[in-house]
C-alpha positions as CSV (number, residue, x, y, z in Angstrom):
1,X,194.5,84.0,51.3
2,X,193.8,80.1,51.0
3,X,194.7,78.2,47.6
4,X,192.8,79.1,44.6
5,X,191.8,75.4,44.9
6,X,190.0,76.0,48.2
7,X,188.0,78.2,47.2
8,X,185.4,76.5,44.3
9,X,184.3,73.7,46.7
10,X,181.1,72.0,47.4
11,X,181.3,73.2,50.9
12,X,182.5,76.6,50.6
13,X,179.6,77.5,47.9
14,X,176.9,76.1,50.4
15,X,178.7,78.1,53.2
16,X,178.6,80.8,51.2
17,X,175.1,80.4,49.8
18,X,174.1,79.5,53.5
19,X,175.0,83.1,54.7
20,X,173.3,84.8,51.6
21,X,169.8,83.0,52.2
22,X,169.8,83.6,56.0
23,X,170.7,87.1,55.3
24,X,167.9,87.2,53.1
25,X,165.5,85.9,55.0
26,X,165.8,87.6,57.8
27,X,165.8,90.7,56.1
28,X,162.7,89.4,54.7
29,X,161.3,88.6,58.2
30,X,162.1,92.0,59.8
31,X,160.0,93.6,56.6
32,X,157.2,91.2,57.6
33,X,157.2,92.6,61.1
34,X,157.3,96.0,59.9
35,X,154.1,95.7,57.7
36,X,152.5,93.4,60.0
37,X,152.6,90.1,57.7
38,X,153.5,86.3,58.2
39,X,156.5,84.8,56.2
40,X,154.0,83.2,53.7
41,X,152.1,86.5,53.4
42,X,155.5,88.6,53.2
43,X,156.5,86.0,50.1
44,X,153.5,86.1,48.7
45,X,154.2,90.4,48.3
46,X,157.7,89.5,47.0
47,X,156.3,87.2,44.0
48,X,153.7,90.0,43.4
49,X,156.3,92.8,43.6
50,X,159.0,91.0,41.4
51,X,156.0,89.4,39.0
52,X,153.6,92.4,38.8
53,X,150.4,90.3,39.0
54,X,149.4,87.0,39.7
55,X,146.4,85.0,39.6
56,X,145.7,83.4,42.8
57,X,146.2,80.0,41.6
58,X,149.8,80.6,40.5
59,X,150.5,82.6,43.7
60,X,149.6,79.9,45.5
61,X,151.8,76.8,43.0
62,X,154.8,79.5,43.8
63,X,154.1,78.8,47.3
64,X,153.3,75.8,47.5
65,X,149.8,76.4,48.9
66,X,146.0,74.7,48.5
67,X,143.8,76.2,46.3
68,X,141.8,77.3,49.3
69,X,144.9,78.3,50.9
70,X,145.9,80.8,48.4
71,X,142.3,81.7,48.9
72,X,142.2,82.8,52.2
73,X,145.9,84.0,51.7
74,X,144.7,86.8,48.9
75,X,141.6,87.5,51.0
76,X,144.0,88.4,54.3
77,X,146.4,90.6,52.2
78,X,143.3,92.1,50.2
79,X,141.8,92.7,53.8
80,X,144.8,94.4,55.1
81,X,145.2,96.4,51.8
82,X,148.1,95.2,50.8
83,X,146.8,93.9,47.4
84,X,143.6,94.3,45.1
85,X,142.0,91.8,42.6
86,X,140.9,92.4,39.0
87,X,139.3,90.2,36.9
88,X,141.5,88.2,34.9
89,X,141.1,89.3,30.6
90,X,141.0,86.2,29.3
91,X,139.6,83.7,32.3
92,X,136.2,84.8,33.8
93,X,136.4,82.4,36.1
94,X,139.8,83.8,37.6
95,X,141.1,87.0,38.9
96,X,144.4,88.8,39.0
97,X,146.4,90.2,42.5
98,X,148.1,93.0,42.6
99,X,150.2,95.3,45.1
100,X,148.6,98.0,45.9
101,X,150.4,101.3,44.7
102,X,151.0,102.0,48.9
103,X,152.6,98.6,49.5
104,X,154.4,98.6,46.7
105,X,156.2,101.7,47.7
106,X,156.2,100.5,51.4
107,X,158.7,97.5,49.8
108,X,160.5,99.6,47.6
109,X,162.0,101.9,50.4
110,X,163.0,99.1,52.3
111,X,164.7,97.6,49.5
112,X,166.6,100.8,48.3
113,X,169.5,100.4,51.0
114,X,170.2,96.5,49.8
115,X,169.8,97.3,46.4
116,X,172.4,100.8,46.6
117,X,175.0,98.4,48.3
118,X,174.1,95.9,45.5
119,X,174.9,98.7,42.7
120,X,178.1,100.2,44.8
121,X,179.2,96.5,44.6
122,X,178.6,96.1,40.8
123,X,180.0,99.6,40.1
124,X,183.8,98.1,41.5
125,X,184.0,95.7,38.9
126,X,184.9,95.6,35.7
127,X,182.7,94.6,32.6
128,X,184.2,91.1,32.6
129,X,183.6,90.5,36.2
130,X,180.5,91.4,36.2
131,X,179.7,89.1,33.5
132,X,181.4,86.4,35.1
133,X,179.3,87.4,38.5
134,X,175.6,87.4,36.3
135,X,177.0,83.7,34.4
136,X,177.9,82.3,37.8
137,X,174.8,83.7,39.5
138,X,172.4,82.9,36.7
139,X,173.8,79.0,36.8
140,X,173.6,78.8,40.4
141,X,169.4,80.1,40.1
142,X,169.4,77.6,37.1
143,X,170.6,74.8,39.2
144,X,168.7,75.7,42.3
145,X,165.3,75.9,39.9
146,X,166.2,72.2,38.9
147,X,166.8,70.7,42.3
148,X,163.6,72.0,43.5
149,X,161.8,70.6,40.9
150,X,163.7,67.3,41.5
151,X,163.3,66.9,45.1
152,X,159.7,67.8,44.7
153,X,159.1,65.3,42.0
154,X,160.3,62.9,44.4
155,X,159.0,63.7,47.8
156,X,155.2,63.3,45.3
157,X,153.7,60.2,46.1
158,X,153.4,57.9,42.7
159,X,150.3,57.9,41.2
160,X,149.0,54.0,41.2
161,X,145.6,54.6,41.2
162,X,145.1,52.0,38.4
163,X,147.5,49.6,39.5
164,X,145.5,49.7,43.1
165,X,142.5,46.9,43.9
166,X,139.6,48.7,44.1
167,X,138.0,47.9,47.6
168,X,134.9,46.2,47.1
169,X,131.8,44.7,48.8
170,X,132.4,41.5,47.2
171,X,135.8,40.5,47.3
């Protein structure tokens, strides 16, 4: 076994992270092939499945979609039953998505296997691991929310619409 200082380093947590999000998404993309569904459209049932419901304009901020993207997204999946709308209760102008109860149970099976390996895994440690696991894990989504949010803060262009000359006939 390496040096307990080996193990905690920048490189060996990306490495580590690395293998967990490629997992992931291919698991993800094998799902997507199974019901027929794009990436963005296979997402877009994760967010719904782990949210409940979503209007369309937050389902399309989570990912990172046009208004008239998320649209034409909800109208696909709506389309190929996946999801229904509702109106929203409190915005007439806006509706709310939602699996459908079929879909829902479609993604459910297919995430019972991860999810019993997940518990057989939690089940072998002890109450202070796994509260050390859930604080390291919770920091690591914490951290990981933040960087997004910086990195897309900066990769916006700066708004200098006021500081621009205005093009004009005249000048």
């Amino acid at each position: 076994m390496a040096d307990d200082t080996d193990l905690l380093t920048p490189d060996g947590i990306r490495s580590v992270l690395y293998r967990r999000d490629v997992a992931v998404a291919r698991h993800r993309a094998t799902l997507a092939r199974t019901l027929g569904l794009t990436d963005i459209e296979m997402l877009a049932l994760v967010h719904l499945a782990e949210r409940g419901e979503l209007a369309p304009s937050e389902l399309g901020r989570l990912l990172d979609l046009s208004s008239g993207g998320a649209t034409a997204l909800v109208q696909r999946l709506e389309r190929a039953r996946h999801v229904t709308r509702t109106p929203h209760p409190t915005d007439r102008r806006s509706t709310l998505v939602r699996l459908r109860p079929e879909t829902a149970q479609r993604l459910k099976d297919a995430e019972s296997p991860p999810y019993r390996a997940l518990a057989a895994f939690a089940g072998e440690l002890t109450s202070a691991e796994r509260r050390v696991v859930t604080g390291v894990l919770d920091r690591l989504a914490s951290l990981s929310e933040e960087l997004e949010a910086s990195g897309r803060r900066r990769a916006e262009p700066p708004d200098d619409a006021l500081t621009r000359p205005v093009p004009s006939l005249w000048a």
